[in-house]
N, C-alpha and C positions, 0 to 999 in steps of 0.2 A: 596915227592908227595903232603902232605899236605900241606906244603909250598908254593907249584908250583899251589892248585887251589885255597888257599884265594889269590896271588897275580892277578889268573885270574878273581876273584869276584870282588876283589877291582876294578879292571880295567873298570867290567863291570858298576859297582853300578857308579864308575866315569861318566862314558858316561849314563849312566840313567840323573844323575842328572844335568850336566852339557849340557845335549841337545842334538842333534843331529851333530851341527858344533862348531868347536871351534869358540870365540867370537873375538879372536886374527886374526883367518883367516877372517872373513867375519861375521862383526858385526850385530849384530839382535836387532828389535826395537821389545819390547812384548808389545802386545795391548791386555787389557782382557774389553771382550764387554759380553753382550749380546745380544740375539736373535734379539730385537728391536731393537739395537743398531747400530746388523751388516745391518741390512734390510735399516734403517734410511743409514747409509753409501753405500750401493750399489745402491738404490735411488738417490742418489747425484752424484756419481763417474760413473755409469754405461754406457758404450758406447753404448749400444742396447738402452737405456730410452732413451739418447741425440738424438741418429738417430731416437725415434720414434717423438720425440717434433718437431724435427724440419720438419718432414714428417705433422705434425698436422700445422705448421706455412704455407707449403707449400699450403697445402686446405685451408686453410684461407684465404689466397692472391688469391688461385685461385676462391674463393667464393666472395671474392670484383671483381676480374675480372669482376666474368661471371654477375653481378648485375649492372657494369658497358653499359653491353650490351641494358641497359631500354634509356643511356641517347645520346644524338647527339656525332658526332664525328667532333670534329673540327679543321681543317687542314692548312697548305698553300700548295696551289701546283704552281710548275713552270714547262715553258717548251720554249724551242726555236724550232721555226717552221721556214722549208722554205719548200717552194712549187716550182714547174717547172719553173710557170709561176703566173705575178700577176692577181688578179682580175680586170676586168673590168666591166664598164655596159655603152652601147655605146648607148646612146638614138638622133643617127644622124635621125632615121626614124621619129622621134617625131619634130626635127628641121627641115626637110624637109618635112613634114605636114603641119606648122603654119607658114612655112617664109611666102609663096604666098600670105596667107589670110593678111597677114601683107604690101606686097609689093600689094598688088590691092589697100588695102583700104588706103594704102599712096598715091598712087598716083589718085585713081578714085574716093573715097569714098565721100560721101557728108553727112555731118552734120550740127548739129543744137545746139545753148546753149541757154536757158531761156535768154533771155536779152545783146544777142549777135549777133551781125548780121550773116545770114547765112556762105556769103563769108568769115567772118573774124574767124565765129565758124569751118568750112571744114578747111580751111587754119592752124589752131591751132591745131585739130587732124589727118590729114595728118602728121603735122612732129611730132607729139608724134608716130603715126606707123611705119613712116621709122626712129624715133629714136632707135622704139623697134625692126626693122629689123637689124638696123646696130647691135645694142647690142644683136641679136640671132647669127648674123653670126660672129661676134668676141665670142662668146662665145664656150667653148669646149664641145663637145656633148661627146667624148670619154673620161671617168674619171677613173682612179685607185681608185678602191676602198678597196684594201687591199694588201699590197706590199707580193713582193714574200716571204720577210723573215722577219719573226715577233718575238715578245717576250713578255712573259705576266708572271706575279707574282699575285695570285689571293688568297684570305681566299673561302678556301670551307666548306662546314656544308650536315653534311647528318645525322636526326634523322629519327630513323624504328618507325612506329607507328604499323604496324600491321605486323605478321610475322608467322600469321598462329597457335602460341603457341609454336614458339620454342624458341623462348627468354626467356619464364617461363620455359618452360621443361630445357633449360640448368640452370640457376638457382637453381629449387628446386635439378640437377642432384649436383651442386658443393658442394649442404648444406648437402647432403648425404653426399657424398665422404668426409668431414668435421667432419660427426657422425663417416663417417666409422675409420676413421682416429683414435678418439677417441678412440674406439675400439680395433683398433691395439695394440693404445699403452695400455690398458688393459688386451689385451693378452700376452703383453710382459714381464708387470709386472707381471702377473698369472706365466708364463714360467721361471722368475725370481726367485719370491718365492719359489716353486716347486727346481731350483736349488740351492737356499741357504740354505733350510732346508736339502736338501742332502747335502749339503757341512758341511754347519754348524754343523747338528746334528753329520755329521760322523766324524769328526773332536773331537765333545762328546765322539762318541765309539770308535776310536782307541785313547783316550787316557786315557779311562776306560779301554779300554784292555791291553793296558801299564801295568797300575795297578795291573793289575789282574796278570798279568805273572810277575811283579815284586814280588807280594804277593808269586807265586807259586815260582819263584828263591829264594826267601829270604826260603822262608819254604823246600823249598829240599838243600838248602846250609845248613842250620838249621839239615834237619836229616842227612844229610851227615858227618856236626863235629860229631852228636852224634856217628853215625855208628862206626866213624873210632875209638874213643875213646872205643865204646862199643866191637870193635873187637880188639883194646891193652887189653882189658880185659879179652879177651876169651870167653867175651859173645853170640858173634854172629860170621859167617863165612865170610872170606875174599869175597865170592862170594855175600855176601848179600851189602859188602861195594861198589864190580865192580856192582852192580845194581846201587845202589844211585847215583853213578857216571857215569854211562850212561844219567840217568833221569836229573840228573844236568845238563849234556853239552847240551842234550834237551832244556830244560828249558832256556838254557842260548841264546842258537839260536832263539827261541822262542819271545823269548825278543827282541833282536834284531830285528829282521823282524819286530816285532810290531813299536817299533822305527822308521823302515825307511819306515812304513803304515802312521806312522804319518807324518812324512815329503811330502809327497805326498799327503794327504789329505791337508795339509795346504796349500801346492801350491795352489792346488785349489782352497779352499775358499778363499785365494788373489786375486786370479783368476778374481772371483765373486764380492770380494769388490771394485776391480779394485784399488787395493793399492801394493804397493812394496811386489815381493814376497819376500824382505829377513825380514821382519816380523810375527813374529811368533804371533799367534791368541792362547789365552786361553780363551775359554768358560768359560763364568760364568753360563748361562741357564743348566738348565740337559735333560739327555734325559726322556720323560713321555707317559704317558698313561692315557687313561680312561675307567672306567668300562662300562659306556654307551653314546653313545650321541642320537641325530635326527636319526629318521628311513629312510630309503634308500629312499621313496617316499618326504621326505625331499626336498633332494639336489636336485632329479628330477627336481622341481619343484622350484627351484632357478636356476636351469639351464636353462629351458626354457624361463626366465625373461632374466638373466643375465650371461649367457657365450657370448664370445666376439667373439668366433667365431661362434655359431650359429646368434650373431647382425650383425657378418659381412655380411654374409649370406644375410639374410634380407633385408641388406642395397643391394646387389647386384640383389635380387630382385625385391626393389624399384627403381634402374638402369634403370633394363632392362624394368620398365614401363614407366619412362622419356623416354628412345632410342626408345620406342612405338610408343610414342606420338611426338615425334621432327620428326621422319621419318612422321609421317602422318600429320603434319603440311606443308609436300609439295605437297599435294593437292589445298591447299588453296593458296591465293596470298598472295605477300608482298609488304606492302605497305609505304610508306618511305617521307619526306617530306627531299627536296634536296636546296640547294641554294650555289652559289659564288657572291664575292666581287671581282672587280679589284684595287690591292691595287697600281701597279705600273705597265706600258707595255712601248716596245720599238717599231712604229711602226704597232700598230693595228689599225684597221678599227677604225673610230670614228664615224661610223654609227653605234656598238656596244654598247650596255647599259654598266655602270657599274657595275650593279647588278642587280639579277635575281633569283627568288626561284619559286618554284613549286616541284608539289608533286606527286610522278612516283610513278608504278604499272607494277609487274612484276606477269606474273600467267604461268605458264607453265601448256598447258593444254592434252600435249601427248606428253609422251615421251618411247613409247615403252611398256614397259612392268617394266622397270625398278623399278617406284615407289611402286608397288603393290607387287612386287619381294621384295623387303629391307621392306616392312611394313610385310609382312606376316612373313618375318626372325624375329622381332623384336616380333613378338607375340609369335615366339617359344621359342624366348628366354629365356623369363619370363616364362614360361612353366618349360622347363629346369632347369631355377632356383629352380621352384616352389618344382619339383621335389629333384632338391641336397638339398634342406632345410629339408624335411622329411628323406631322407638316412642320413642329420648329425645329426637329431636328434634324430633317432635311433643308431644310431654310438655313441653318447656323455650318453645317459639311458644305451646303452650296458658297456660303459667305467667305468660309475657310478659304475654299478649294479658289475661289476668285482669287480673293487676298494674296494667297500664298506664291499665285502665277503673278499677280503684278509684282510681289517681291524678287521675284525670278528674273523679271524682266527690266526692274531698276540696274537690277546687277550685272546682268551682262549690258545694259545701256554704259554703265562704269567702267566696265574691263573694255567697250570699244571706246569711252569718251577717252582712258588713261591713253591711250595709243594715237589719239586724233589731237590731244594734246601735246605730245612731244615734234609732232609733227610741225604744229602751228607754233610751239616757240623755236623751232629751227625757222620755219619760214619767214618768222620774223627778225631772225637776227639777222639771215641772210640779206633780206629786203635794205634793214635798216644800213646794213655794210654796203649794200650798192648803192644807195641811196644817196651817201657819202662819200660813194667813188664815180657818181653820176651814171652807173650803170644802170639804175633804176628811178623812174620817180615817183611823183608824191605821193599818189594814190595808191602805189602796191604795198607804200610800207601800213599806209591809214587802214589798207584792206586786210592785212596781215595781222594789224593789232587789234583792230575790231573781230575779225576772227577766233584770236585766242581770248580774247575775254567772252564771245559768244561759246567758246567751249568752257571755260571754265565755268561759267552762269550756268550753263546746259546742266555741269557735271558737281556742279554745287547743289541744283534742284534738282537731280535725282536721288542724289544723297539726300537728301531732305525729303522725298518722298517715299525713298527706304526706309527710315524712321518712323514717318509717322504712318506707314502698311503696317510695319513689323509692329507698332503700339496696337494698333486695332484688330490685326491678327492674334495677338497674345490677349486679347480684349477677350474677343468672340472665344478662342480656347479657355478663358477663365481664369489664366496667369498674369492680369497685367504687372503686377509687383516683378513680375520677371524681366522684364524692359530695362532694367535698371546694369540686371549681369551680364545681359545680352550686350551691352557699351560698354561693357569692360571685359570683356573676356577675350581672352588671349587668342591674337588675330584680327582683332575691330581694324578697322581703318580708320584712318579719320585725314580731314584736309583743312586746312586752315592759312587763311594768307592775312597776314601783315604788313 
């Protein structure tokens, strides 16, 4: 029997130390970072950070767009026309007005020229009339003046000069949308942090827990040889040896589970690093605490500056006072300086200019009920807003003010766990010493040792949920990049067992 459980020791202490998969099945890269290390790499790698940059590029370009809308648009347009029928303009009424006056005074008319005799001066303007009658009645009174099917290629130019204010309103709307952007991605980082210091740190505690139940399998393998040798002696009862042996295979499960906690936690923060999960992550950072920081009216008060989702907010605010003022810019007119060039035609009128600019004026001055309907929407809206801005910023002081009390209360959970530990490895050493003077047996020392690794586990996850409060508190006040001084600033605690 003794035989049969160092072989199952060896086997376990094997797979402790050797990891969780064989190296032969599915090889593992070890990366030991820390905390800054892994932040700096999830930073880099992260698929949420790249979707939000490129969301920040997107308003950027939409913010040259909408600034674009100050300058002319400049075009070619074409088009092939045909009509039924061509144009005319028949001015026959106009030749049958002036022939006669032409045919009288060709034939009747009597003139005169300074230094010309009468007869010979009649005679000379006579036939310049009926030259100029023959040349009206040969002439065509009925003209085309633009055939039925035409074709033009022309540069056109349209700049808005006036637009009532909606050309600013879309504008200052895109440089928002821009902020808001920025934001986003602020809150994503915040959202980030928050899940790397859970990953990370817990990634800390189950492999401090590892520890810890290795401590406790080593120490109950440890009194189990003693037992067994102490019951070849006659010292102690078989029944005290089937204890230590119950608590061992405990112990041994224990471990285990802890192992394949670790394996699942490090998925995870692969997860988060956005790197191979078949790498295994050793923490160098520990898990810590502090005995004091900033009072709760603190963070308030960096939150109201600097949370990303109360700026969002804000920024949807500032919106709905652009959408205000764009809808009530169609009261007013708009006014636009217009012009085309004919760069090429097939076929058009050449009684047509080449080019032409002027400067048109659109006012619409009833249209129902309509405009008065979308501006009064528009004024509610920012209302609305005005309103979800005070609900989130009583929702983010509510968030705080929680947060801040469970950090309150990890810490004193610590300053009673430090005291209930000193106690339980006194009681354990005591136990172990009677133990071996037969003043005690099996069970008080198994109870004693179980004990102090149930405080230290205790006092390991609270430390680990001091951490990852204090990420999420410094989240919601809008500093997570401060998580970082807050573990290192002079007074951290930290625990770490080996």
């Amino acid at each position: 029997m003794r035989s049969k459980m160092k072989e199952i020791t060896g086997l376990v202490m094997v797979f402790v130390l050797a990891g969780q998969v064989s190296p032969a099945a599915n090889p593992v890269t070890v990366k030991k970072i820390t905390f800054d290390q892994a932040r700096e790499i999830t930073w880099q790698n992260s698929h949420v950070l790249k979707q939000a940059g490129y969301l920040q590029l997107e308003k950027e370009q939409e913010r040259k767009a909408a600034k674009g809308l100050y300058y002319p648009t400049i075009g070619i347009m074409a088009n092939a026309t045909l009509m039924s029928d061509p144009l005319h303009l028949d001015l026959s009424p106009v030749r049958d007005a002036i022939s006669p006056l032409y045919k009288t005074l060709g034939n009747y008319g009597n003139f005169s020229i300074p230094g010309v005799p009468d007869a010979m001066a009649t005679q000379l303007v006579r036939q310049k009339m009926l030259d100029g009658l023959t040349a009206i009645e040969n002439q065509s009174w009925d003209q085309v003046i633009q055939k039925k099917a035409f074709g033009v290629v022309a540069a056109t130019m349209q700049w808005p000069l006036y637009a009532g204010g909606k050309i600013r309103a879309a504008n200052k709307a895109a440089s928002i949308n821009q902020q808001e952007s920025l934001e986003i991605t602020r809150q994503k980082q915040g959202e980030l942090m928050s899940e790397l210091a859970e990953r990370y740190y817990g990634l800390c505690l189950a492999r401090q827990v590892v520890t810890v139940r290795q401590e406790v399998f080593k120490g109950l393998q440890q009194h189990l040889d003693d037992a067994v040798k102490l019951e070849k002696e006659g010292m102690i009862s078989n029944a005290d040896v089937l204890h230590a042996k119950v608590y061992h295979a405990q112990a041994s499960r224990e471990l285990s589970k802890s192992l394949q906690q670790t394996q699942i936690v490090n998925r995870a923060l692969t997860g988060t690093l956005a790197i191979s999960d078949s790498t295994t992550i050793e923490t160098l950072s520990n898990l810590f605490y502090l005995d004091s920081i900033e009072p709760e009216s603190y963070f308030v008060t960096f939150s109201l500056m600097k949370n990303p989702l109360l700026n969002q907010i804000e920024s949807k605010k500032q919106l709905a006072a652009q959408a205000y003022k764009a809808e009530r810019a169609d009261f007013f007119p708009a006014v636009a300086l217009q012009g085309t060039y004919d760069i090429v035609n097939k076929d058009l009128s050449p009684y047509l200019p080449d080019w032409q600019v002027g400067i048109g004026l659109k006012w619409t001055i009833f249209d129902g009920v309509s405009r008065f309907a979308k501006v009064k929407a528009a004024s509610l809206k920012t209302r609305e807003a005005e309103e979800y801005g005070l609900k989130a910023q009583t929702d983010v002081a509510t968030m705080i003010n929680k947060l801040y009390h469970e950090l309150t209360m990890y810490h004193d959970q610590l300053v009673e766990l430090s005291t209930a530990r000193q106690y339980a490895d006194e009681y354990l050493r005591a136990s172990e010493v009677g133990f071996h003077q037969e003043m005690t047996n099996s069970t008080q020392v198994i109870d004693a040792s179980l004990a102090l690794a149930q405080i230290k586990t205790e006092r390991l996850q609270a430390m680990y949920n001091y951490d990852v409060t204090l990420a999420r508190l410094l989240e919601f006040a809008g500093v997570p990049a401060d998580f970082t001084a807050y573990s290192t600033r002079t007074g951290a605690k930290t625990e770490s067992y080996k």
